[in-house]
C-alpha positions in Angstrom: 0.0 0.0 0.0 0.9 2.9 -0.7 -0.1 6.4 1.1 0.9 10.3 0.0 0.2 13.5 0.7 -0.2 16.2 -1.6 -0.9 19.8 -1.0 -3.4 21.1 -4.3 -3.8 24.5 -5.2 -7.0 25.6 -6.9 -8.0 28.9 -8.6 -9.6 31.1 -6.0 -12.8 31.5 -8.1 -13.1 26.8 -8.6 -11.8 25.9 -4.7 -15.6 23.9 -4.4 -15.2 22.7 -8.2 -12.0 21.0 -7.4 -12.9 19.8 -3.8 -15.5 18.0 -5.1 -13.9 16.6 -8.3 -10.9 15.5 -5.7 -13.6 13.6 -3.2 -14.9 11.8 -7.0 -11.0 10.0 -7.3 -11.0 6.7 -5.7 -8.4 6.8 -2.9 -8.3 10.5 -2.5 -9.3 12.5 0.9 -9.4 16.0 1.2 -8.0 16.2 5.1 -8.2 20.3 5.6 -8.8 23.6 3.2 -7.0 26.6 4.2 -9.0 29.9 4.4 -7.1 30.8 1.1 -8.1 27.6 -0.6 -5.0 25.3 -0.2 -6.0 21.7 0.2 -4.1 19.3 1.9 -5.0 15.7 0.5 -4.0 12.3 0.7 -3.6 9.5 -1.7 -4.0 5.6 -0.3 -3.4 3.4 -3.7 -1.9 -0.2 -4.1 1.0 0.3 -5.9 3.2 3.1 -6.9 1.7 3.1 -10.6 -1.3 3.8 -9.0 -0.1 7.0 -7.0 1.5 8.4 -10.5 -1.8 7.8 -12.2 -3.8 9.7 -9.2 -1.1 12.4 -8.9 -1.3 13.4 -12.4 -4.9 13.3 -12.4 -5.4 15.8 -9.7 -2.6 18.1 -11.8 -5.0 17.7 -14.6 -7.9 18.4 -12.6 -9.7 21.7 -14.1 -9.3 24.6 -11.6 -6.5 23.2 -10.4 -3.0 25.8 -10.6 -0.6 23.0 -8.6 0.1 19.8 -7.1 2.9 18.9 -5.2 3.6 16.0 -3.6 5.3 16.6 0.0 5.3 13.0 1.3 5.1 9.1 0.1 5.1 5.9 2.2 4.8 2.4 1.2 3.5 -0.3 3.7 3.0 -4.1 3.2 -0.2 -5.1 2.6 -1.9 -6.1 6.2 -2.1 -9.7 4.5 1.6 -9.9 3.9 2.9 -9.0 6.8 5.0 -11.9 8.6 3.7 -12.1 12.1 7.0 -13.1 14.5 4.6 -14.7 17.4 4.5 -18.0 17.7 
């Protein structure tokens, strides 16, 4: 799994318009909105082809002026973890 967090910056005049298409992108949460309109979002995908795909997206997104990535994890799947109990 993979998780990220990107901060997105939309035109003043489309902050709702990109908020909502952002909350349409399957693995996407909009966490906080700054009175200015800066969104601070995170990405949970399965793979990092995935996280490209989403990331461009949101760049793409209409109303949107940036995207910038400011942190990426990856994390085993729960299911492939190797438990060391006995």
């Amino acid at each position: 799994m993979n998780i990220s967090s990107v901060i997105v910056i939309p035109h003043p005049d489309r902050s709702e318009d990109v908020r909502r298409a952002l909350e349409e992108i399957g693995g996407v949460e909009v966490h906080a909105v700054s009175p200015q309109g800066k969104m601070i979002v995170t990405l949970e995908t399965e793979n990092d082809g995935e996280t490209i795909a989403a990331f461009e997206r949101i760049g793409q997104l209409d109303g949107v002026l940036s995207a910038s990535m400011v942190y990426h994890q990856h994390e085993p799947a729960p299911d492939m973890e190797i438990s060391l109990e006995a």
